[in-house]
C-alpha positions in Angstrom: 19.8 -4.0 39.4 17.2 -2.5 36.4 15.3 -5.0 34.7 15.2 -3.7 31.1 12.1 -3.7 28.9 13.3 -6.4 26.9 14.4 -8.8 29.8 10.7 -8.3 30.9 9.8 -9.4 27.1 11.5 -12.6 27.2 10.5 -13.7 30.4 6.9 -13.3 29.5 8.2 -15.4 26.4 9.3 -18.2 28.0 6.4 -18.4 30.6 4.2 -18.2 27.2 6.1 -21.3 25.9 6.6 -23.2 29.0 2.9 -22.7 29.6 2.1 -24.1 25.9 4.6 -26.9 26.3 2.9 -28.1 29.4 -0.7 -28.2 28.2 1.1 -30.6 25.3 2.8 -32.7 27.6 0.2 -33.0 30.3 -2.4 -34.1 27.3 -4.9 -30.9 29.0 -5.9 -29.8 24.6 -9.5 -29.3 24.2 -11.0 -26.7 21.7 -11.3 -23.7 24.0 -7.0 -24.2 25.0 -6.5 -24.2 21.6 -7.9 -20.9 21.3 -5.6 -19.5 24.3 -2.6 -21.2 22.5 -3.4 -19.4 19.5 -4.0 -16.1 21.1 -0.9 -16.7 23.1 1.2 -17.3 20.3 -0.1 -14.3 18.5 1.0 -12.3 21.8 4.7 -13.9 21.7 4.6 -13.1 17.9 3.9 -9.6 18.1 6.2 -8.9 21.1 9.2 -10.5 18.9 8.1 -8.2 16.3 8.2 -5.3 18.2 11.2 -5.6 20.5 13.3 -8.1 19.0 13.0 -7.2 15.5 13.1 -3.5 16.7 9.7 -2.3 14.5 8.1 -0.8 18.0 9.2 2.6 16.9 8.8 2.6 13.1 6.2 3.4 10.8 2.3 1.8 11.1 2.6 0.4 7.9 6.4 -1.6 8.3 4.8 -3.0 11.5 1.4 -4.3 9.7 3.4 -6.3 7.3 4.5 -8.9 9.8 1.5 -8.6 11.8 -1.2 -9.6 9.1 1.3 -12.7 8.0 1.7 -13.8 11.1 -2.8 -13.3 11.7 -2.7 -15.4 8.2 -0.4 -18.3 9.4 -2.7 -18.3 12.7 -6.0 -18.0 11.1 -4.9 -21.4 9.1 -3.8 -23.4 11.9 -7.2 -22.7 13.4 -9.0 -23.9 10.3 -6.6 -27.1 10.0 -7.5 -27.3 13.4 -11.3 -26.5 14.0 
C-alpha cells in the first residue's frame, strides 16, 4: 500500500489539532504554548493552502495572497492575545 502525499498531509493535520486540542483541555496554556499554537496553526494553514486548495504548483504571487491573510489573522490573535 503507497501512502500518498496528501494522506501524509492530513495526518500531520490532525496530529497538529489533536495536539492543540489537548493543551486546551489539559489547561497546559502559558505564553511560550501560545506561540507553538500559533506557529502550528500557521503550518496547518499553509499545508491546506498548498495541497488541499491545490496552489503548490501555481504562480508565487496566487500563493502569497492566502499566505499574508492568513499571517494577518495570526499576527491579530497574538496581539488580542499578548
Amino acid at each position: 500500500m503507497i501512502i500518498k502525499k496528501v494522506e501524509i498531509v492530513w495526518i500531520i493535520l490532525i496530529f497538529f489539532t489533536i495536539f492543540a486540542y489537548l493543551l486546551g483541555k489539559l489547561e497546559l496554556i502559558n505564553t511560550l504554548l501560545v506561540g507553538v499554537l500559533l506557529f502550528t496553526t500557521f503550518i496547518k494553514g499553509q499545508l491546506v493552502i498548498d495541497y488541499f486548495m491545490g496552489l503548490k504548483n501555481v504562480s508565487y504571487k496566487y500563493r502569497l495572497i492566502p499566505t499574508l491573510w492568513l499571517v494577518l489573522v495570526l499576527s491579530l490573535v497574538a496581539v488580542a492575545y499578548y
